[in-house]
C-alpha positions in Angstrom: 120.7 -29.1 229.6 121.0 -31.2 232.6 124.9 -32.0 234.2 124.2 -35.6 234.2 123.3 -35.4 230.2 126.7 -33.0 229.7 128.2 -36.2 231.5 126.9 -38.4 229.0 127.2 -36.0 226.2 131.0 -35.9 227.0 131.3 -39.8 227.2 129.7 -40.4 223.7 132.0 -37.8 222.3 135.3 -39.2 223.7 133.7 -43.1 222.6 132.7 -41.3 218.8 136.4 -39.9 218.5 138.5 -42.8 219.9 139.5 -45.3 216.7 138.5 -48.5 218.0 135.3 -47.7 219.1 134.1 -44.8 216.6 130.9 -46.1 215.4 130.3 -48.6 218.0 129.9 -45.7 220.0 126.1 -45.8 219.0 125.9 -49.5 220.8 127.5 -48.3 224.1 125.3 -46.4 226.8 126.0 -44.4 230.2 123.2 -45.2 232.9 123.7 -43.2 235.6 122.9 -45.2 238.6 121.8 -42.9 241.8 122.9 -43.8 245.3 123.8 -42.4 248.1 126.3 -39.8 248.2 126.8 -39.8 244.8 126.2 -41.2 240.9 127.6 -43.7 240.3 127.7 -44.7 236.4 127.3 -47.9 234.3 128.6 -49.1 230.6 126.2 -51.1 228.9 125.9 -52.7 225.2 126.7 -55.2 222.6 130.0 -54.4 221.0 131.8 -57.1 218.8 135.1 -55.4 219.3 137.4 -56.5 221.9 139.4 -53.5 221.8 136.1 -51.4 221.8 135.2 -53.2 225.0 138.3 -52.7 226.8 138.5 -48.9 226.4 134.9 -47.7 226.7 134.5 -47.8 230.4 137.9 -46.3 231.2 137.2 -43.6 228.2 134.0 -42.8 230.4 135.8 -42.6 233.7 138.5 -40.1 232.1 135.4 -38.1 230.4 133.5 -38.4 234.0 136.4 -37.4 235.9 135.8 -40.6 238.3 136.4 -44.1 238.4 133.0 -45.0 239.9 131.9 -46.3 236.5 131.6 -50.2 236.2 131.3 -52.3 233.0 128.4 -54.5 231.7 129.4 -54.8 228.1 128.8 -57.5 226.1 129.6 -59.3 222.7 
């Protein structure tokens, strides 16, 4: 297994185990965006929940370990 898919693998696990977003988790993605020097990562999906929304891209950036994760999430 790859890092960057333990990255991910630890992102879906914290979305599957946090309350509000539980099984919305299988609506949110991490895309891993290369540049230069480093990855940086992107939250994408449809998820009807407003509290889902708000804590899936700061779940990732605690899971990640970095704040260079932006949001694209949608209703």
């Amino acid at each position: 297994m790859t890092h960057q898919s333990e990255q991910i693998d630890a992102v879906r696990k914290a979305w599957q185990d946090d309350p509000d977003i539980g099984e919305l988790a299988d609506r949110l993605h991490l895309i891993p965006r290369e540049t230069e020097p480093a990855c940086q990562w992107r939250v994408v999906g449809e998820v009807p929940s407003i509290a889902a929304r708000r804590k899936a891209t700061p779940l990732a950036r605690e899971a990640l370990g970095t704040a260079d994760v932006e949001s694209a999430i949608s209703r």
